[in-house]
VEXDREN-2710 file (C-alpha; in Angstrom, 1 decimal):
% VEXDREN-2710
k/r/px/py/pz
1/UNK/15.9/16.7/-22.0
2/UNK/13.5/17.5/-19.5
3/UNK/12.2/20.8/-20.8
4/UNK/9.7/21.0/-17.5
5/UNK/12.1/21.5/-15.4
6/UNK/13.3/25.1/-17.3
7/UNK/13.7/27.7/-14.6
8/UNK/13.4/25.4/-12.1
9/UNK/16.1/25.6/-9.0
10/UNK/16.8/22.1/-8.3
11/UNK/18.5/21.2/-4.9
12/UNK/20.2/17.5/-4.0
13/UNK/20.2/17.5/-0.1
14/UNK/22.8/14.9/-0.1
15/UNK/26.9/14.9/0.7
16/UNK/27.5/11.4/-1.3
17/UNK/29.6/12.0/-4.1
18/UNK/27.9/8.8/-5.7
19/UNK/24.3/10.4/-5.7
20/UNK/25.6/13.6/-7.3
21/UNK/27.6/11.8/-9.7
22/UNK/24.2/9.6/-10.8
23/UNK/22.3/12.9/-10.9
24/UNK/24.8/14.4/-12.8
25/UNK/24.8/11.6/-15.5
26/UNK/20.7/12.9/-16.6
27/UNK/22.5/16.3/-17.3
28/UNK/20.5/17.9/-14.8
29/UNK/21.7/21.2/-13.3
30/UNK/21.6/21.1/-9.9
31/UNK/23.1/22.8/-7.0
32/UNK/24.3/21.0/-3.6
33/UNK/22.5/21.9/-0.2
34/UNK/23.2/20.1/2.8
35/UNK/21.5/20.5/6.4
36/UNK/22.1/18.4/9.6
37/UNK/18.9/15.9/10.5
38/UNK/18.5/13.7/12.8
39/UNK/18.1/10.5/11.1
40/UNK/16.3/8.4/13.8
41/UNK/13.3/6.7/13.0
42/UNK/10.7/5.0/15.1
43/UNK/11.9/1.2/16.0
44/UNK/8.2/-0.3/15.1
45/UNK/8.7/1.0/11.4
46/UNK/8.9/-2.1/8.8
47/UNK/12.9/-1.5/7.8
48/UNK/11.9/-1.6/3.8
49/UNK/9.7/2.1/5.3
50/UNK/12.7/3.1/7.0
51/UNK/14.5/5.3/4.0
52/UNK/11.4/6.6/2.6
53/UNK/11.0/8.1/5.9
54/UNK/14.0/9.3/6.6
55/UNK/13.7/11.0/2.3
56/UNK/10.6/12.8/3.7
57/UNK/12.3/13.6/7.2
58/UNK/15.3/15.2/4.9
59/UNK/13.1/17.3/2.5
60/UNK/10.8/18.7/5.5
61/UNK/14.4/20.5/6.6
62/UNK/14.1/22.2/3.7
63/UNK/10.6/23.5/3.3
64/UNK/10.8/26.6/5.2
65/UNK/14.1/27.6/2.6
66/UNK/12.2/26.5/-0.5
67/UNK/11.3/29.5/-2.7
68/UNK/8.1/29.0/-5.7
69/UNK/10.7/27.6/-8.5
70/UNK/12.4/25.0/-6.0
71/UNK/12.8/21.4/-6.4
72/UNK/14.4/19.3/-3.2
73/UNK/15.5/15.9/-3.8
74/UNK/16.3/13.7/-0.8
75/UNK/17.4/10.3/-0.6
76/UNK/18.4/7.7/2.0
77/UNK/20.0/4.0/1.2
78/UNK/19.5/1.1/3.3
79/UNK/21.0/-2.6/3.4
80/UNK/18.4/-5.4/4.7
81/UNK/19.8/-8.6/5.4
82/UNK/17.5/-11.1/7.2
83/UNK/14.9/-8.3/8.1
84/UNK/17.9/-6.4/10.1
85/UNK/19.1/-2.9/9.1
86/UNK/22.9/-2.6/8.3
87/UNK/23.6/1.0/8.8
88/UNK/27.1/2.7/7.7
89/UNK/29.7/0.8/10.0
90/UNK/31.3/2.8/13.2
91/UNK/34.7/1.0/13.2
92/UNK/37.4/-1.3/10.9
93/UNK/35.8/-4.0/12.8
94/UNK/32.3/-3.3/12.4
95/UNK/33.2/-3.2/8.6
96/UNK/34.6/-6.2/8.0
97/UNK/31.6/-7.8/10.5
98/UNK/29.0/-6.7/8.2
99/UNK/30.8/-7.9/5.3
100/UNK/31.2/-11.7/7.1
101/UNK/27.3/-11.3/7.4
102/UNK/26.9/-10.1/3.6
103/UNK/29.4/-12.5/1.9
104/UNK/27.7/-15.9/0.2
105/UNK/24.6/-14.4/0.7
106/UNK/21.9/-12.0/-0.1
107/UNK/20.5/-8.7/0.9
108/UNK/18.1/-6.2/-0.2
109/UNK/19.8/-2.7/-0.6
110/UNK/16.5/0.1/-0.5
111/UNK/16.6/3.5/-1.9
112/UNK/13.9/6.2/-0.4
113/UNK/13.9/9.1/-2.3
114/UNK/11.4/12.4/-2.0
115/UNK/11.2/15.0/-4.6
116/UNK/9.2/17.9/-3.3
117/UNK/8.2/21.3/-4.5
118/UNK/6.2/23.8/-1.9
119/UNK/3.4/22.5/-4.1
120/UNK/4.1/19.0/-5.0
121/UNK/5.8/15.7/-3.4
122/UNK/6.5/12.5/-5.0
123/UNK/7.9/9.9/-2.7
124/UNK/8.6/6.3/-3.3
125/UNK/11.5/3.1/-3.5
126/UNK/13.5/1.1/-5.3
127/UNK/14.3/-2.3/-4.2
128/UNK/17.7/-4.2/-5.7
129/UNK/18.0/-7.9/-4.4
130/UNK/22.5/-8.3/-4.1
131/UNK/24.0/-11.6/-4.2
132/UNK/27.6/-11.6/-2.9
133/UNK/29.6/-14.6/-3.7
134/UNK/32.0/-16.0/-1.0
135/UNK/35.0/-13.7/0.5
136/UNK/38.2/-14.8/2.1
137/UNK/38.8/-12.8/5.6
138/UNK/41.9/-11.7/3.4
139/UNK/39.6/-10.7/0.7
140/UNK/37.6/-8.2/3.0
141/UNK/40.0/-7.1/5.3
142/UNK/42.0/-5.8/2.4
143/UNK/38.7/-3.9/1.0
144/UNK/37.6/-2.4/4.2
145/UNK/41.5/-1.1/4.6
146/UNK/41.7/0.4/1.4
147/UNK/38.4/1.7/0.5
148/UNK/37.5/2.4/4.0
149/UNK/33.4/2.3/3.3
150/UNK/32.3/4.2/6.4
151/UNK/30.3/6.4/5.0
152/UNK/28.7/3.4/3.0
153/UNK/25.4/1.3/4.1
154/UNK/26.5/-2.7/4.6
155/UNK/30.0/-1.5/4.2
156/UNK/30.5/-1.4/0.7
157/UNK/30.4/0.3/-2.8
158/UNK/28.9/-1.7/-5.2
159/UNK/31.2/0.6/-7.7
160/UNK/34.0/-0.4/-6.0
161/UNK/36.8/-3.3/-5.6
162/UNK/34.4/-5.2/-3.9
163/UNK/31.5/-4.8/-6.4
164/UNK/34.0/-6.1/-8.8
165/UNK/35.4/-9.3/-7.2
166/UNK/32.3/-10.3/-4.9
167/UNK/29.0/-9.6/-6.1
168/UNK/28.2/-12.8/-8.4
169/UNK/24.6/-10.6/-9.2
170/UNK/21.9/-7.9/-8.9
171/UNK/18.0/-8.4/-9.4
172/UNK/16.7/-4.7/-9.8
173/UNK/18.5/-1.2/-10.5
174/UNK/22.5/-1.1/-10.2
175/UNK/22.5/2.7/-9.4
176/UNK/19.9/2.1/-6.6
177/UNK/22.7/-0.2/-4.9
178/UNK/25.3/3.1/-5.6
179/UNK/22.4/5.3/-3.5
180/UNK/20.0/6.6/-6.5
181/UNK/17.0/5.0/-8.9
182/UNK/17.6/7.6/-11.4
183/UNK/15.1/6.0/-13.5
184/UNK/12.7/6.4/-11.3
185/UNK/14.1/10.0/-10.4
186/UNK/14.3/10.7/-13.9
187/UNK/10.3/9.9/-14.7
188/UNK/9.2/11.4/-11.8
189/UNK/10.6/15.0/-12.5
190/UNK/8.6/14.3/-15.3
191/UNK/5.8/15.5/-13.7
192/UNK/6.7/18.9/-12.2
END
């Protein structure tokens, strides 16, 4: 559909198996790059500029490799809860601590994302507003031991048991929550 991008080499810089699934779905071809970066980012950053930083801190790994016909696309997902970051969890317990914090309550899950050409960059958010309902400790000890969300911001999948049984509603993109706008992917490879 997106006759632009014809000849173009497009590169995902990300190892989630949800991103490249949502990428997938705009029947895109795409190939899979991945490069270790250090994803610190200055404590005095507002946390809502914290993954559009870290998008731009991911594509810059890639400039030096990009050729004339190469698109990068980076991304980074966040959870916000009371102006504090929730990062992927380190441990069972820090898990199922994040999702005491989350449950009966609401957070703001941000997407970064930079699409970049050696001639070109586009870089912007998406913001989804995530209502849990109440859990049981049953409830989310039994998620975090099955699903095992470690490699998840918050702990959790929205596309996943817990998404199913906990989250009462979403104000803003679903597949932002699951780690891409592709809308807003979609329109802005519009314009290379």
């Amino acid at each position: 559909m997106l006759d632009n991008l014809a000849g173009k080499h497009i590169i995902l810089a990300s190892k989630s198996p949800r991103r490249q699934e949502l990428l997938k779905g705009l029947d895109i071809s795409f190939e899979i790059q991945l490069k270790d970066v250090d994803e610190s980012y200055p404590s005095s950053l507002d946390p809502h500029e914290v993954p559009v930083f870290l998008a731009e801190k991911k594509a810059e790994a890639f400039m030096e490799s990009l050729t004339e016909n190469s698109i990068i696309i980076t991304a980074d997902t966040i959870v916000i809860q009371d102006g504090d970051i929730l990062e992927k969890p380190k441990s069972m317990d820090e898990a199922k601590e994040m999702l005491q914090k989350l449950e009966d309550y609401s957070h703001t899950v941000v997407t970064g994302v930079c699409i970049q050409s050696l001639t070109k960059k586009i870089v912007f958010s998406d913001h989804t507003r995530v209502h849990f309902m109440p859990l049981t400790a049953a409830e989310i000890d039994y998620y975090v031991e099955k699903y095992e969300p470690f490699d998840k911001a918050g702990s959790y999948g929205v596309q996943e048991w817990i998404g199913y049984i906990g989250i009462e509603k979403l104000e803003g993109s679903y597949f932002n929550v699951m780690g891409l706008p592709v809308h807003k992917v979609y329109t802005a490879l519009k314009e290379f």
